[in-house]
N, C-alpha and C positions, 0 to 999 in steps of 0.2 A: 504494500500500500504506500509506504514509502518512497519508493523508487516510480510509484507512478507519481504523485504529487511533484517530486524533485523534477519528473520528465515534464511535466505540464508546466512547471515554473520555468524553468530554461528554455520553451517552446516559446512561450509567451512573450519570455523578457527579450529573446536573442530577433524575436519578430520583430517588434517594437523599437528594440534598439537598430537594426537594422534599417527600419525605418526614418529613424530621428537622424541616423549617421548620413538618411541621404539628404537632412533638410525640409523633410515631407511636411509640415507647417511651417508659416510663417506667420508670425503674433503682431500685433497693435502693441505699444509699450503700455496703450490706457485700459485693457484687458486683463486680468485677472487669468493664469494658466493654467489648468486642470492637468494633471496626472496620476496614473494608478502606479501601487506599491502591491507587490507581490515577491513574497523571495520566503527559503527555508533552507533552513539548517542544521548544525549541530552546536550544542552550545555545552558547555563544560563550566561549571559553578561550587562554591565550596566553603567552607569555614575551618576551624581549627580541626574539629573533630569528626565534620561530615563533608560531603562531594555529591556532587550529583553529576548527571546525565543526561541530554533531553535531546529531543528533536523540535526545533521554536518555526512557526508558521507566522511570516505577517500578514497581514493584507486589510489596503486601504483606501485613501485618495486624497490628493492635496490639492491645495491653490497656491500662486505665487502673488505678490503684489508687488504694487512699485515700477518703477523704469529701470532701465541698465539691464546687463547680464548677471549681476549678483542679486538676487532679489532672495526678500523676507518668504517665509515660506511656513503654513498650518496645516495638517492634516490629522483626518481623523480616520480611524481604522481598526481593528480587533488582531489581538494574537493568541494562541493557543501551543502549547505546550505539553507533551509526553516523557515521560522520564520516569527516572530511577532514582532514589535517592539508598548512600551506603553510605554507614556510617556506624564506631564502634561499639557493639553491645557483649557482655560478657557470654549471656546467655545463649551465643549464638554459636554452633560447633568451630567455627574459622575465623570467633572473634568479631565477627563483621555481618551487619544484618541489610539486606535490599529490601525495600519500599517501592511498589511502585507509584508515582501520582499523575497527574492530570491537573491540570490550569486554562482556564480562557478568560477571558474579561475585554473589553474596548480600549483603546489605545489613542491616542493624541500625541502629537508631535509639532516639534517649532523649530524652527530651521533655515538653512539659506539654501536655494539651490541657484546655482551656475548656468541660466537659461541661453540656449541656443537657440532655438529654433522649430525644435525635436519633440517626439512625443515625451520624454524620457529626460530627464538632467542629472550629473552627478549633483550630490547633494551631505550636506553637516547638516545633524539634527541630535536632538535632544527627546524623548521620548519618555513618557510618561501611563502606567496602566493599571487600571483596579483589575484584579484576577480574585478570580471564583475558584476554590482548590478543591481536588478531590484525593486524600492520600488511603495508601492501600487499608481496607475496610482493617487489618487488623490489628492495628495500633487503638482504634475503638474497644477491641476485647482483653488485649494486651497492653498496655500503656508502654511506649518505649519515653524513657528519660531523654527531655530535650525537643520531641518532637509531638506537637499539639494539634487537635484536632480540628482547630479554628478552620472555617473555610475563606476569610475573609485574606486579603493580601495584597502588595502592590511591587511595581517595577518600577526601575526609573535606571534610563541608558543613556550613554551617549553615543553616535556613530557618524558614519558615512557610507553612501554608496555611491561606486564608482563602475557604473555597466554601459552607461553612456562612452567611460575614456575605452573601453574595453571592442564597443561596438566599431567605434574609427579607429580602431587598430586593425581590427579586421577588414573594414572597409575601404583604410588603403594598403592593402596586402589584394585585394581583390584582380585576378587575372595574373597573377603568378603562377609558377609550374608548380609550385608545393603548399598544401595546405595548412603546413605546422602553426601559420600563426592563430587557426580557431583553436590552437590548444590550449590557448588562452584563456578558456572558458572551463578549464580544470580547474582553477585557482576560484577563489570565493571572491565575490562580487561587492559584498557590505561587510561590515564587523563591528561589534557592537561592543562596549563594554558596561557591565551591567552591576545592579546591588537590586536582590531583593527579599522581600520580605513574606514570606509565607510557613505554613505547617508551627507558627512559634520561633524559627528559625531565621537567622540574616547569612543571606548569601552573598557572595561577590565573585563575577565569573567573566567568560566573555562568550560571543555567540558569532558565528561565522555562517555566513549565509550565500542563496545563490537567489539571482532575479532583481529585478528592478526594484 
């Protein structure tokens, strides 16, 4: 299920950005620019005594305002989250116990992006989300020390994504004999560094993502 989500996100964004690389809009400075956010990853989070694991989904849409190519930038959006949380219990034969949880909640972001032209712009943001948790049912019948059963919780990142500089790489590589330069699209697209707060716990991680 994974690997199809990850395919539909690199279809979408490499369309799109392909599109933007060729210039396919051209904007009014007194307009207001719409763009969607779609990207997923893997993210890796953790404290003294616990780690976690996840696979993070965003997905959005923004406005830019303002004149020039660096404009102010809002968007509002949801993310959703799958993982594992391990971390040390005596109780547990190898010392070490997995959790698995679940998080979604809406998301908002403020930011600048770097307008071209394109449907798409690299873009710095700052990101902010109330997450609804759901951790594995048996810390409910088992209390583990440290980890609570609150469902309530928030995120808050800071990042960038750069699929735009990625797309006019490939764009002027276009009609060469070798294809190497889409291998560009191996590498993660946005990254994110993150602190959050859920299960009773504060995390601090970072999250590496593919997609617009």
């Amino acid at each position: 299920m994974t690997r199809c989500i990850l395919a539909i996100v690199l279809a979408v964004g490499s369309t799109l950005a392909a599109r933007s690389a060729r210039g396919g809009v051209e904007l009014s400075d007194d307009v207001a620019q719409p763009s969607i956010h779609l990207n997923l990853g893997p993210e890796v989070a953790g404290s003294s005594r616990i780690s976690s694991t996840a696979v993070r989904v965003h997905a959005g849409a923004s406005l830019t305002f303002g004149t020039g190519r660096v404009r102010p930038m809002a968007a509002l959006g949801g993310t959703f989250a799958g993982g594992t949380l391990s971390l040390e219990d005596p109780r547990a034969l190898t010392g070490w116990l997995s959790l698995d949880y679940l998080e979604v909640g809406p998301e908002a972001q403020l930011g600048v992006r770097f307008v071209d032209g394109g449907y798409i712009d690299t873009r710095i943001f700052v990101s902010m989300a109330y997450l609804r948790t759901d951790v594995d049912p048996r810390v409910r019948i088992d209390p583990v020390p440290g980890v609570g059963t609150t469902r309530d919780g928030f995120r808050l990142s800071i990042g960038g994504n750069w699929e735009d500089w990625y797309a006019r790489i490939v764009k002027r590589a276009h009609g060469r004999d070798h294809g190497y330069d889409a291998l560009i699209y191996l590498f993660p697209q946005q990254v994110e560094i993150n602190m959050e707060r859920s299960f009773g716990l504060g995390l601090y991680g970072v999250t590496l993502a593919y997609g617009i």
